[in-house]
Structures are given as C-alpha cells and as structure tokens.
KEPA-152513 format. One record per residue (C-alpha): residue in three letters; x, y, z; residue number from 1. Coordinates in Angstrom, 1 decimal. Last residue first. Layout:
N
> res	xx	yy	zz	n
> Ala	X	Y	Z	NUM
...
//
This chain:
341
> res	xx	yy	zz	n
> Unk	41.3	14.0	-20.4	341
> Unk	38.5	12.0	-20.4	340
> Unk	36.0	13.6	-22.6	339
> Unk	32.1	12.6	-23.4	338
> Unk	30.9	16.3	-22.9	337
> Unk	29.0	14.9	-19.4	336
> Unk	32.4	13.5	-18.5	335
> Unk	34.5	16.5	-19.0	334
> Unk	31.6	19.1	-17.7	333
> Unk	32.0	16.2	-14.2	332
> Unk	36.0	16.2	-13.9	331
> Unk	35.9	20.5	-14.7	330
> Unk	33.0	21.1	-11.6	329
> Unk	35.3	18.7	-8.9	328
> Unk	38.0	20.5	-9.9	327
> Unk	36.5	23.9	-9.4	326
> Unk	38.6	26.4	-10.9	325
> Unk	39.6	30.0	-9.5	324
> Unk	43.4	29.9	-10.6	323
> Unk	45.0	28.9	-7.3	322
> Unk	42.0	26.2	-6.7	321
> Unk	42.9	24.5	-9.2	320
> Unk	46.6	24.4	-8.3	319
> Unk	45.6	23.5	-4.9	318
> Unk	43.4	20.3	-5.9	317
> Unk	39.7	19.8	-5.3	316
> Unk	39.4	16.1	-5.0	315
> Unk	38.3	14.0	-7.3	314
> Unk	37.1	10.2	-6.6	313
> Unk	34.9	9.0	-9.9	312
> Unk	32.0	6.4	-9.0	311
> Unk	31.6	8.2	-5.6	310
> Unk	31.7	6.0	-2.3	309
> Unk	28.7	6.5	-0.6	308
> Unk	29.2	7.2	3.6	307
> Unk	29.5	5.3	6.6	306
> Unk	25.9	4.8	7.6	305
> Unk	25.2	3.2	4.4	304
> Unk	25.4	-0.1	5.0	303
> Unk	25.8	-2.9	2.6	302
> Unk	22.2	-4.7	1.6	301
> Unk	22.9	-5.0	-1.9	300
> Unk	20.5	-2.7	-2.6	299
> Unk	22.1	-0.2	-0.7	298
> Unk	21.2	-0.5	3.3	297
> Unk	19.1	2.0	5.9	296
> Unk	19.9	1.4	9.8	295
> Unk	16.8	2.7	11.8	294
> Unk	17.4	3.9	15.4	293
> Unk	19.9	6.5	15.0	292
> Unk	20.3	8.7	18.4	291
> Unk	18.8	11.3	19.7	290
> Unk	19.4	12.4	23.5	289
> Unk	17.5	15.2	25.3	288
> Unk	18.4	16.1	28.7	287
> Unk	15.9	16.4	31.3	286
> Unk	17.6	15.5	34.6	285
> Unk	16.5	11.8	34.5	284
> Unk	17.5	10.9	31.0	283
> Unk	15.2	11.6	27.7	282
> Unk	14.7	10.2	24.4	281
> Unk	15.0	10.8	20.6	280
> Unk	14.8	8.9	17.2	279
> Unk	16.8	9.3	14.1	278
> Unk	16.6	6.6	11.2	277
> Unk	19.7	5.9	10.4	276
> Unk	21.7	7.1	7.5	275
> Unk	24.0	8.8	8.1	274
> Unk	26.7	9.0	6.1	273
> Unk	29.2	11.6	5.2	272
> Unk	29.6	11.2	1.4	271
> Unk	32.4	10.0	-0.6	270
> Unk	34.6	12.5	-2.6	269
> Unk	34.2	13.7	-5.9	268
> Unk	32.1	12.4	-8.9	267
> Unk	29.0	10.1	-9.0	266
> Unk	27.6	9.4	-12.3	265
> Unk	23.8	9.2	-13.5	264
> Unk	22.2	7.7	-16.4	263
> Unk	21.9	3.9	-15.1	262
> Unk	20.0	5.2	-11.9	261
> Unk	20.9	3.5	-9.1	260
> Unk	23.8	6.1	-7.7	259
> Unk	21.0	8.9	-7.4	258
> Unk	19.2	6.7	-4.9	257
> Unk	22.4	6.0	-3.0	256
> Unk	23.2	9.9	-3.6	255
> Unk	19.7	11.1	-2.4	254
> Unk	20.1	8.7	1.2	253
> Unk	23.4	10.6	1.8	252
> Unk	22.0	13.7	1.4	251
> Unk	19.0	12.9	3.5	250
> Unk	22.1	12.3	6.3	249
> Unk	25.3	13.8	4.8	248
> Unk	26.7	15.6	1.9	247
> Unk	29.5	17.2	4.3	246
> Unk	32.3	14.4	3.1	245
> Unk	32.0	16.0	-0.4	244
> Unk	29.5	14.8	-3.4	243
> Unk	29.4	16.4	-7.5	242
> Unk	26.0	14.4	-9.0	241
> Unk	26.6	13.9	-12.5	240
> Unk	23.8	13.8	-15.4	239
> Unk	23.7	12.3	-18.8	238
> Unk	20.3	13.0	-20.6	237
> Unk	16.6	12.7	-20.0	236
> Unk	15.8	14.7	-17.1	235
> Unk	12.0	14.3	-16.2	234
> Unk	9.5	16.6	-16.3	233
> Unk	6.2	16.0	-13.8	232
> Unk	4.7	12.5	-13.1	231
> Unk	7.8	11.8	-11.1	230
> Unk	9.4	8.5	-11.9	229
> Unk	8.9	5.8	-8.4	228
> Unk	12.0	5.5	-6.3	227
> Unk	11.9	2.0	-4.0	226
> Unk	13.1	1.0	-0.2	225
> Unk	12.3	-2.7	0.4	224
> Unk	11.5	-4.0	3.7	223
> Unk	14.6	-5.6	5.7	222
> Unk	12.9	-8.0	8.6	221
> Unk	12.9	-6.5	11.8	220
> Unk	15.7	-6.3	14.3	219
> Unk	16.9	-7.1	17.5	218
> Unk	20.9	-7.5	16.5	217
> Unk	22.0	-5.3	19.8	216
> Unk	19.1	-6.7	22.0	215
> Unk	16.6	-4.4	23.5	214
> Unk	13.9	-5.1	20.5	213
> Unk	12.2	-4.3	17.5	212
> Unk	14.6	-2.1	16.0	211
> Unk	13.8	-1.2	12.2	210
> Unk	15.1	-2.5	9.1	209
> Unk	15.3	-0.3	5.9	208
> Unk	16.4	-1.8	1.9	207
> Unk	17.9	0.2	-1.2	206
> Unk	17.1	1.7	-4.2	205
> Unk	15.3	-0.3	-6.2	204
> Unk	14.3	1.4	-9.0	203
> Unk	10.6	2.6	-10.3	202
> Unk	10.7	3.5	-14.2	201
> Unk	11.9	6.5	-15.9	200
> Unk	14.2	7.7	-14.0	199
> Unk	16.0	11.4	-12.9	198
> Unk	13.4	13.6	-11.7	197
> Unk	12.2	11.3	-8.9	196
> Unk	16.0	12.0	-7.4	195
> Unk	14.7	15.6	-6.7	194
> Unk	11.6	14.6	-5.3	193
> Unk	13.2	11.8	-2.9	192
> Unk	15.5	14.4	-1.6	191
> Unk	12.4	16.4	-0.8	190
> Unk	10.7	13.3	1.2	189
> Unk	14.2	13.0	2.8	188
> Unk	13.5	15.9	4.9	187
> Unk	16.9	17.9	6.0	186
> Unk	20.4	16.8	4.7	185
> Unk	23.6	18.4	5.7	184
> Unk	24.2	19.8	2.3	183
> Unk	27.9	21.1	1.7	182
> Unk	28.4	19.7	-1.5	181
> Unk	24.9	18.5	-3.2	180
> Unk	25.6	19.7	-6.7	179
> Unk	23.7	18.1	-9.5	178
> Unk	25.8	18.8	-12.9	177
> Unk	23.2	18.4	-16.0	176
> Unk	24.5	17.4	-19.5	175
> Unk	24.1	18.8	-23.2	174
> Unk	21.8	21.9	-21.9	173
> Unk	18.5	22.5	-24.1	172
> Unk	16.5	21.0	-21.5	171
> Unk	17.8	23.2	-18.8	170
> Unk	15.0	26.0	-18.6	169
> Unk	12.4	23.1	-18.8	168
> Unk	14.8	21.3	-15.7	167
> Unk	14.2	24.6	-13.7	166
> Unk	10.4	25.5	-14.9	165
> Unk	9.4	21.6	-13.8	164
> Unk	11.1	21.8	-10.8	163
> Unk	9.2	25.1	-9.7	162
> Unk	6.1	23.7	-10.6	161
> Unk	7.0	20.3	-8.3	160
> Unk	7.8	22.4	-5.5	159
> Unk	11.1	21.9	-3.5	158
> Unk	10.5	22.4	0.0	157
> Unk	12.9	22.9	2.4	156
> Unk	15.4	21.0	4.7	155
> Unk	16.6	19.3	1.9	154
> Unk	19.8	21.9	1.7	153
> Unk	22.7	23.6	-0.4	152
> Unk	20.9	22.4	-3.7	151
> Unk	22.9	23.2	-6.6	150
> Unk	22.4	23.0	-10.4	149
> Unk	24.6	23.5	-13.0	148
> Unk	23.2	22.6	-17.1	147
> Unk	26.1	22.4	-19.4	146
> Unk	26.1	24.1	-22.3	145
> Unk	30.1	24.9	-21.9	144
> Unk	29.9	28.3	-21.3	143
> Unk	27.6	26.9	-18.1	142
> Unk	23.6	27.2	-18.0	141
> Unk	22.9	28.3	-14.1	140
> Unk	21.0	27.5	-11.1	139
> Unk	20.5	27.9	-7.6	138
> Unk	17.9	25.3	-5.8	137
> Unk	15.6	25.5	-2.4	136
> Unk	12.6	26.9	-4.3	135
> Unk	13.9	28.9	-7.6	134
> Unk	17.3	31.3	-7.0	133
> Unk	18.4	31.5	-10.7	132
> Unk	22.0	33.0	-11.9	131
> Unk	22.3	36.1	-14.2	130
> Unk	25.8	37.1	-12.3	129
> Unk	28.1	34.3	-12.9	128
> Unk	27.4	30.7	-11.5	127
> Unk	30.4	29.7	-12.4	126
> Unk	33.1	32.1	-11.0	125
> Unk	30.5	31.8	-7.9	124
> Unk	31.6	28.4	-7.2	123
> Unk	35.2	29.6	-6.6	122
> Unk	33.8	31.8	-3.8	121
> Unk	31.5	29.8	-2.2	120
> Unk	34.2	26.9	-1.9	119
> Unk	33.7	23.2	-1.9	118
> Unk	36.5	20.5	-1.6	117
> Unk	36.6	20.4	2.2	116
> Unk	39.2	17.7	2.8	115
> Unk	38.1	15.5	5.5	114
> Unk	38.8	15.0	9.2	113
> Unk	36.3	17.4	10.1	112
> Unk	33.4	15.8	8.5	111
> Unk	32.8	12.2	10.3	110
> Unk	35.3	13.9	13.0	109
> Unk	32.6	16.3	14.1	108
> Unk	30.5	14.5	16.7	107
> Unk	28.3	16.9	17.8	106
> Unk	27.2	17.6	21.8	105
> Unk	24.3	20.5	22.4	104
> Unk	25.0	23.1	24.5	103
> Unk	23.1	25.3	27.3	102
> Unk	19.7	24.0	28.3	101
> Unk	21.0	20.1	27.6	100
> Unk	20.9	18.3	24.5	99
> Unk	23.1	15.4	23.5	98
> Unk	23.2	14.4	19.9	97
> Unk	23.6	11.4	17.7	96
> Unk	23.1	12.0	14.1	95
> Unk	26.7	12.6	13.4	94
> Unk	27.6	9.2	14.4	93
> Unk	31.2	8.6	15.5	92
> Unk	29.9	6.2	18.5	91
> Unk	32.7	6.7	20.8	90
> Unk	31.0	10.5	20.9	89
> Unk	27.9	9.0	23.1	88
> Unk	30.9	8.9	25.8	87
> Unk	32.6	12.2	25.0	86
> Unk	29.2	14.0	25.4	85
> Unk	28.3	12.0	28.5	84
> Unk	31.7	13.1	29.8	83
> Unk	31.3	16.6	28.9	82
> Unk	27.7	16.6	30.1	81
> Unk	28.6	15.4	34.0	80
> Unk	31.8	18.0	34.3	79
> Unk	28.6	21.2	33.4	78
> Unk	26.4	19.6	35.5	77
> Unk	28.4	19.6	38.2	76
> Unk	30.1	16.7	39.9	75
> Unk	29.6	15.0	43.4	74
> Unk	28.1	12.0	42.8	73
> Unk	31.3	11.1	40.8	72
> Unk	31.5	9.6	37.1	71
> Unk	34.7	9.4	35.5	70
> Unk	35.1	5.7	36.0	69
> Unk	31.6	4.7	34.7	68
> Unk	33.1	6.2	31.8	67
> Unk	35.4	3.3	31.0	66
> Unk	33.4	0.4	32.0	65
> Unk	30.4	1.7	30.0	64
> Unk	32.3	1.8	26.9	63
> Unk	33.9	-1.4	27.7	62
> Unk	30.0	-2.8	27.7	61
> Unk	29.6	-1.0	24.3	60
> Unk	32.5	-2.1	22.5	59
> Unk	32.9	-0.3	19.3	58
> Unk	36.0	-2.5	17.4	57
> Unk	36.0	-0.2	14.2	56
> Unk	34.3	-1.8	12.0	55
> Unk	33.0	-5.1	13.3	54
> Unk	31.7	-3.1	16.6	53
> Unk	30.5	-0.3	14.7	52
> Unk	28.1	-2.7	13.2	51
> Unk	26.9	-4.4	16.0	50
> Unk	26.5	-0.9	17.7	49
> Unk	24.8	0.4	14.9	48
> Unk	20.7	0.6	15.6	47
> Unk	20.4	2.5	19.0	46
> Unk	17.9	1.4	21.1	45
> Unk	19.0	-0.8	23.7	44
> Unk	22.4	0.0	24.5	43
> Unk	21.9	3.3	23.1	42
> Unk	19.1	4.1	26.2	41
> Unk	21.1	1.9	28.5	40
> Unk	24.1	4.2	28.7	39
> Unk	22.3	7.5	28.8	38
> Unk	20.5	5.9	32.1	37
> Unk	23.1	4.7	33.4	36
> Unk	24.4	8.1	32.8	35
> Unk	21.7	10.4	34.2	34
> Unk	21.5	8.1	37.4	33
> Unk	25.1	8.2	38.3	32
> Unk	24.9	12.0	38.3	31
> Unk	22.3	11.7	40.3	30
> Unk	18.3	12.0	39.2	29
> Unk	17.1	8.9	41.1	28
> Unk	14.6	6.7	39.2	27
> Unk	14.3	5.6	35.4	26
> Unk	11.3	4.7	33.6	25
> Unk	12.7	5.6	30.0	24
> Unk	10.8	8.1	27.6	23
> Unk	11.5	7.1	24.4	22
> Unk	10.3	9.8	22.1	21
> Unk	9.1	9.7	18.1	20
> Unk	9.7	10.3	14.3	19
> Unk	11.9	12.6	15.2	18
> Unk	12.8	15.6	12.8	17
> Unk	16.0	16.9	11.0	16
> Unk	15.2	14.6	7.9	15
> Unk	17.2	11.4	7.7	14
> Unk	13.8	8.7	7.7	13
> Unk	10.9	11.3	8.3	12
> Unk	9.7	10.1	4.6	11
> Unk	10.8	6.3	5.4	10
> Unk	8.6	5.8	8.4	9
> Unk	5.4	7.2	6.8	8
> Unk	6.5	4.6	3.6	7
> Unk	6.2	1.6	6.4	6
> Unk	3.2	3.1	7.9	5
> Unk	1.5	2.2	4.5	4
> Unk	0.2	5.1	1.8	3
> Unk	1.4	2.9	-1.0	2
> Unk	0.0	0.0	0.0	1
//
C-alpha cells in the first residue's frame, strides 16, 4: 500500500525531525543516574552498535566500563555533560546528539577529518551574475552548455512547478551537474523529489530495518526502499552528481538513490553517512538524547551509515584552486561532454 506506515517511516527517515520519544522509567536523578540511564538508552535502542563493533572494534560494555570511572556523585552539571558527550561520541555518528539547556554535543570527525573540496567563492566564477534562485535550488547554464544545479539543503520544499520551470530551462543543456556539496540533509521526502526527476521507471534503491527489540541484532525484517518516476518533467540525458564528506544524512540517502539510476555518475569525494533513522529520548535531569534507530542498506544490503563512495574520486586540488577552478565542476563538464582527459 502505498500510503502504509512503512512509507510514513521512510519520509521522516534522515530529515531533521523525530519520528518519536522514548521516555525511559528511570529513578534517582544523580549524576550516576543520568548516565546509566544515557548508557542503556543506546544499548537498547540505537541501531549500529553491532556494526561499529566489526568496523572499528565499538564495544559498548567497555564503553560503560570506561566512563563509569569518570562519574562522581559530586560533579556539576557542566563535568557530568562533557563526559556524556565524549561517551555517546565513541559512536562517531553525526546523528547522535546530546541536548542540555546550554550546548548541544556533535560529533565532528565524520566531517572534520576530511578535505573540504567546496568553496563559495570559486563556485560563484560559475554561477556568474544572471543566476536563478527557484525553491531550495541555484542554477545556471555553463559556457560549456552544461546545465549547474545546486541544492545547499533538503530542509525545504522543492515544489513540483518550480522543478518543472528549472529542468524546462535546462532542457537545451548537453549534460546536468547536481551539486549537493555542503548539504547536511533535512526531509528525505524532498530528496526523494529531486531524485524522482532522474528515472523513468521505479528502482530499487535500497532496503530499511527497524529495532524491535533491547538486544544489539533485535531487528525487523529488511523491507524494500523504492524510487517511483515523477509524473512531472523528467531529465533525459547524462547527469553527474558532485559529493563531499558534508553531503550527509537525506543527502546521503539522495546519492544512493541517485547512484541506481543507469544515467547518472557520481564524482568527488564519498559522502558523510547517516543514515539511520533518528529517534530521541530523555535521562533523568531532562536532557534530550537522539540517536539513529533505523539502519538503511544499498540494494545489496551494505550499509550506508559510513558514507557512498563516488564512481569517480576527485578532490579539489591546490593548483585548481589557485586559478579559480573547481575541480570537482571540470571532472563532471569532462564527463558529461564525453571527454576523459
């Protein structure tokens, strides 16, 4: 059924809401308190551990172990959420985030570690002057006739009239870059949208589980994930989609999709991840914790929480950059003009 609560899980799957709140029964508001019950909550309910644990040797239990230690009756508040930040940090997941009154914990490293390959200023040596602001997108026809879209963000609307005008204004274009550097994601019913502009027939795209129980490998069956054409203009011709390490979470989910479709080609650096399905909950002393709760696969059932590796890696190189040229922008006008050199 097309309207099914499986397809109302999947269109708040990545976007910057929760799809709901765990409220665990826990009594006593110590300091000892607030992290058990931090600790149990991703025990039980977060949807990588397993995973993390064959990647990068995550051990929950020795997690516990190991903080436990830092924990006194007597500290702050201020002491008690920089260890709980640093603890729910040993999971590398930029979806999972502590929340007190004052700050809010991030785990960075997923990004940080990276080269940035995007700059605002070298993009606008492209986008010229004369460039179009239409719901959510900025666009431009290059020297070259190719087509130069980018969408800095999910988080709002795209309109189906407005999508229509942009890829009617592009038809005459020879290729079509998609630019999703830099976007952290937002609602993955908008990412959906976009990547409904670029098939003509519904594609597999990938698979979803969900948690249905305390136990690390508690989950459901996987239920297929599928893109379906849009009924509105579609893009015919060759397209590339340019990624950096900071196209993450709906991002993430629009590259896999984009990566299925037989016209389309990959180019720059592999995505940030993200991909579970984010859910929140609170300890004792009223601090919000979400966490990933979902995990979504390719369709060969290989995680995506990691990132998408690109079909063509390019990074942005210093001599490029030097001279005002995107290097990422040249690799994809090269392989939508049929050139390799």
């Amino acid at each position: 059924m097309k309207h099914s609560v499986y397809h109302f899980l999947l269109v708040v799957l990545l976007s910057g809401l929760t799809l709901s709140c765990i409220r665990e029964d826990i009594s006593g508001n110590s300091p000892e308190d607030n992290f058990e019950a931090l600790w149990k909550i991703i025990d039980e309910q977060y949807c990588f551990l397993e995973y993390k644990n064959q990647e990068y040797g995550l051990d929950w239990d020795e997690v516990h172990e190991r903080y436990d230690k830092r924990i006194t009756s007597s500290m702050g508040s201020e002491a008690l959420f920089e260890v709980l930040s640093e603890m729910v940090n040993e999971l590398r997941d930029g979806h999972v985030n502590l929340s007190s009154a004052q700050a809010t914990s991030q785990y960075r490293e997923w990004f940080d570690a990276y080269p940035r390959n995007f700059s605002d200023s070298i993009q606008s040596n492209y986008l010229g002057k004369d460039y179009i602001n239409s719901s959510g997108l900025t666009y431009q026809i290059l020297e070259n006739n190719i087509g130069y879209v980018y969408c800095s963000s999910f988080s709002d609307g795209i309109g189906d009239g407005n999508l229509n005008e942009t890829l009617d204004k592009l038809a005459i274009c020879d290729g079509l870059i998609i630019d999703v550097r830099n976007n952290g994601g937002g609602n993955l019913t908008t990412a959906q949208k976009l990547a409904a502009r670029f098939t003509n027939e519904k594609v597999l795209v990938g698979y979803m589980c969900h948690k249905t129980g305390p136990g690390h490998n508690d989950f459901s069956s996987p239920k297929a994930v599928y893109v379906e054409p849009s009924t509105g203009i579609r893009w015919q011709k060759k397209a590339v989609v340019l990624t950096n390490r900071r196209s993450f979470s709906a991002t993430n989910d629009f590259v896999n999709s984009m990566k299925q479709f037989p016209n389309v080609t990959v180019v720059g650096n592999r995505t940030g991840g993200g991909s579970g399905l984010p859910f929140s909950s609170e300890i004792p002393n009223g601090w919000a914790i979400r966490f990933s709760a979902s995990p979504m696969f390719d369709p060969e059932m290989e995680q995506l929480e990691f990132g998408i590796d690109p079909d063509v890696k390019v990074d942005m190189t210093s001599e490029d950059i030097s001279q005002g040229k995107d290097t990422m922008i040249e690799t994809a006008c090269r392989i939508l003009k049929g050139s390799t050199n």
